[in-house]
C-alpha positions as CSV (number, residue, x, y, z in Angstrom):
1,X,-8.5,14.4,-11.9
2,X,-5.2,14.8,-10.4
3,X,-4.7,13.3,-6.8
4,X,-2.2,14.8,-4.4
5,X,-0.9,13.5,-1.0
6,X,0.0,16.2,1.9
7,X,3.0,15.6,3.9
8,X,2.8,17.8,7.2
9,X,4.9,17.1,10.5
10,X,2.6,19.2,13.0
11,X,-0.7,20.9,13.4
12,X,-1.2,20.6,10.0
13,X,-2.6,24.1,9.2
14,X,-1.5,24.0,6.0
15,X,-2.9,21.1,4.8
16,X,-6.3,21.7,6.3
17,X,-6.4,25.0,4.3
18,X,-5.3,22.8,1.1
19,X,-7.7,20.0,1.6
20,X,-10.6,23.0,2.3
21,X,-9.5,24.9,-1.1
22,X,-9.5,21.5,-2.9
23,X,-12.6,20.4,-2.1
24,X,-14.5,23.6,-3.9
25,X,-12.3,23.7,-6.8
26,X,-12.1,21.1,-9.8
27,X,-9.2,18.8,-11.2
28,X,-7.6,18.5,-7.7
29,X,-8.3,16.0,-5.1
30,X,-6.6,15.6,-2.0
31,X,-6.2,11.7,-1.8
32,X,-4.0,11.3,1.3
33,X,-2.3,13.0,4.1
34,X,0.6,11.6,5.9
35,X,3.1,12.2,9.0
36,X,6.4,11.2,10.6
37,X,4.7,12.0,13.8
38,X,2.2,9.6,15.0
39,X,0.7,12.1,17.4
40,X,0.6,15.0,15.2
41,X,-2.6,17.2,14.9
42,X,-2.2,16.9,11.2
43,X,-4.1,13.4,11.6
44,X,-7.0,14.7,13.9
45,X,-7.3,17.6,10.9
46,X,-7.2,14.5,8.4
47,X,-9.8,12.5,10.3
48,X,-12.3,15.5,10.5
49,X,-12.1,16.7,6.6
50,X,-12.1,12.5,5.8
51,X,-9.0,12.6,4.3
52,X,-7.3,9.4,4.6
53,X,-4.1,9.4,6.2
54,X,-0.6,7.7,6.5
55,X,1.8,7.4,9.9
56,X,5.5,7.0,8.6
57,X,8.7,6.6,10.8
58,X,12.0,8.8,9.3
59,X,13.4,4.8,8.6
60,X,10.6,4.2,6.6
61,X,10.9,7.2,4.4
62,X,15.0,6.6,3.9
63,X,15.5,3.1,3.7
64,X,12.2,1.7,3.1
65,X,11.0,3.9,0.6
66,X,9.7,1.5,-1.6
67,X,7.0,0.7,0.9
68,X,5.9,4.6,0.9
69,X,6.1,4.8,-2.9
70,X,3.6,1.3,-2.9
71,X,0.9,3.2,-0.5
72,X,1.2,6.6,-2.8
73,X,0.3,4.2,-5.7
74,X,-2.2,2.7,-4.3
75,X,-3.8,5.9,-3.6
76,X,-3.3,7.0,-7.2
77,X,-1.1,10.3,-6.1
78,X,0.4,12.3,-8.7
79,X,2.0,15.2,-6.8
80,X,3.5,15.3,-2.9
81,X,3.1,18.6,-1.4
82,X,4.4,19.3,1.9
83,X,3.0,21.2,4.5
84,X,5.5,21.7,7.1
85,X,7.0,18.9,6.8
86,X,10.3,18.4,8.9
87,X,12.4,15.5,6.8
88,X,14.3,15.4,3.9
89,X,12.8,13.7,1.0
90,X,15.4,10.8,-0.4
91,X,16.6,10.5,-3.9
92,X,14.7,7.2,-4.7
93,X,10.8,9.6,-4.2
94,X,12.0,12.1,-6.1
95,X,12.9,10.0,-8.7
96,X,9.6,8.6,-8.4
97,X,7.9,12.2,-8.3
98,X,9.9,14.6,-10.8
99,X,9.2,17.9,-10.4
100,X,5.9,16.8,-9.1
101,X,6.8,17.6,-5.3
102,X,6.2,20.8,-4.0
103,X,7.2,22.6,-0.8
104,X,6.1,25.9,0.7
105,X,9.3,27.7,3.1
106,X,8.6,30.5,5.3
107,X,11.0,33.1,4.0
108,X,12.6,34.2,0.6
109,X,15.2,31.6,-0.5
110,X,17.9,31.4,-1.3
111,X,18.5,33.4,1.7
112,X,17.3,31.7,5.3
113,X,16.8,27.9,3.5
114,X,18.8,24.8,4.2
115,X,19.0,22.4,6.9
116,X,17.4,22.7,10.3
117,X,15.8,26.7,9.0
118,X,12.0,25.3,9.6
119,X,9.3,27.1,11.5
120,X,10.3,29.4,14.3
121,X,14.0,29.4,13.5
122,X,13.3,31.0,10.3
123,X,11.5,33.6,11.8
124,X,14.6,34.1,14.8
125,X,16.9,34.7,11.8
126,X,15.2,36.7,9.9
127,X,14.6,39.2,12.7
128,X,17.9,39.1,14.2
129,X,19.3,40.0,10.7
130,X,17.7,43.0,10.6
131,X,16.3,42.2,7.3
132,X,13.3,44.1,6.2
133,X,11.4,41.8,4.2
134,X,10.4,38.6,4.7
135,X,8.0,35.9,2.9
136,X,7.1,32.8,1.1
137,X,8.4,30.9,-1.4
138,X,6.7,28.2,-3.0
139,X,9.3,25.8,-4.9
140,X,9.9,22.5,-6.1
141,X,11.6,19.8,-4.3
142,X,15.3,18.6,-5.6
143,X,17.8,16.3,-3.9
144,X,19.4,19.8,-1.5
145,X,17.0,21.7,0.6
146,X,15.6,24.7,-0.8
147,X,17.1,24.3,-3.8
148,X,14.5,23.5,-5.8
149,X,13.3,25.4,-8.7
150,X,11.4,28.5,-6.9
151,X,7.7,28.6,-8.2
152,X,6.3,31.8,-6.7
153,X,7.6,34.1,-3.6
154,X,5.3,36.4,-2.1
155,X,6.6,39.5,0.4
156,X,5.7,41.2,3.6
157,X,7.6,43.9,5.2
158,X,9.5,43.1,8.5
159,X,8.6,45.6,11.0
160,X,11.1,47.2,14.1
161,X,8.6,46.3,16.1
162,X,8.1,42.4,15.1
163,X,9.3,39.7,17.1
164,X,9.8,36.1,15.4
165,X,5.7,35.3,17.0
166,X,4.3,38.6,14.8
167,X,6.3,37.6,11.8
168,X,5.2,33.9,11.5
169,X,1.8,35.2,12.0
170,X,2.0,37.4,8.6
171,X,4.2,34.1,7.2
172,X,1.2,32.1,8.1
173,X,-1.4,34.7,6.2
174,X,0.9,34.8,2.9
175,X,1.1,30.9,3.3
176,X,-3.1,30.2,3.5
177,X,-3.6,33.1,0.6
178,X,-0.8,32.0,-1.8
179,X,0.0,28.1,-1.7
180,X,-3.0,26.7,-2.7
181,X,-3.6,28.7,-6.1
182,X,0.1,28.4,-6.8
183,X,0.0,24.4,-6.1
184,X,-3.3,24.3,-8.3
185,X,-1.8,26.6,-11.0
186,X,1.4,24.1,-11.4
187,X,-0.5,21.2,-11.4
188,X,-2.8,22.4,-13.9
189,X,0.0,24.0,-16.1
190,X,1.8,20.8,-16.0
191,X,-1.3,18.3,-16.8
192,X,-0.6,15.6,-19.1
């Protein structure tokens, strides 16, 4: 049994619909879910599926990282996934999780990625490019963000008629049908 732990910053839709797919499906347990936000819905979610979670300041996760890795380890996590989760992850936990942390972002990277491209911003900048086509990408989690190596991408078209509110909504569809399987698929491609 692999164990994961859900990092989410907000309401924590995400990571309600990962702990919900885990539950029915085998090899996969979701262990812990933990926030930089101690009044984040992401820990009312937690509390109702049981989950045990974890309140972190952004200090704690860059300079007392140690502390963070000890509370992973005592819940016997494997992989980090984040959810919509707002802070960069520091050298010393991926070091400690190689290529075992996975992040979903709401658009096709490369393009629209880096820092402070999160949540509705994405969505602004895709729709006052112009582009047509928007999406997912699923991808692992390396010391630059969203440059990680890019584990699956899924597409929607961008409608004239689509303000950044419409778009996140198909964003947020892609997100519940795609990152689950994708985060089980890895994880069971990569069990050793």
């Amino acid at each position: 049994m692999k164990k994961i732990a859900i990092f989410a910053s907000g309401s924590g839709t995400n990571a309600e619909n990962l702990a919900n797919f885990f539950r029915l499906e085998e090899g996969v347990e979701v262990a812990l879910i933990g926030t930089n936000k101690k009044n984040a819905f992401v820990l009312e979610r937690a509390k109702k599926l049981g989950v045990p979670s974890l309140i972190f300041s952004n200090q704690t996760l860059q300079n007392e990282t140690d502390f963070l890795i000890s509370e992973l380890r005592k819940a016997s996590v494997d992989y980090l996934v984040l959810a919509g989760f707002l802070l960069k992850i520091p050298g010393k936990l991926i070091q400690e999780f190689p290529n075992k942390i996975i992040n979903i972002h709401p658009a096709l990277l490369p393009n629209y990625g880096g820092k402070g491209m999160y949540g509705m911003h994405v969505h602004e900048a895709v729709i006052n490019s112009k582009d047509p086509i928007s999406g997912i990408t699923i991808h692992l989690v390396n010391e630059e963000y969203d440059k990680g190596r890019i584990l699956h991408q899924a597409k929607c078209d961008v409608n004239e008629s689509d303000s950044a509110e419409t778009l996140a909504k198909k964003i947020h569809e892609l997100e519940y049908e795609y990152f689950p399987k994708v985060v089980k698929d890895y994880i069971m491609a990569n069990k050793k």
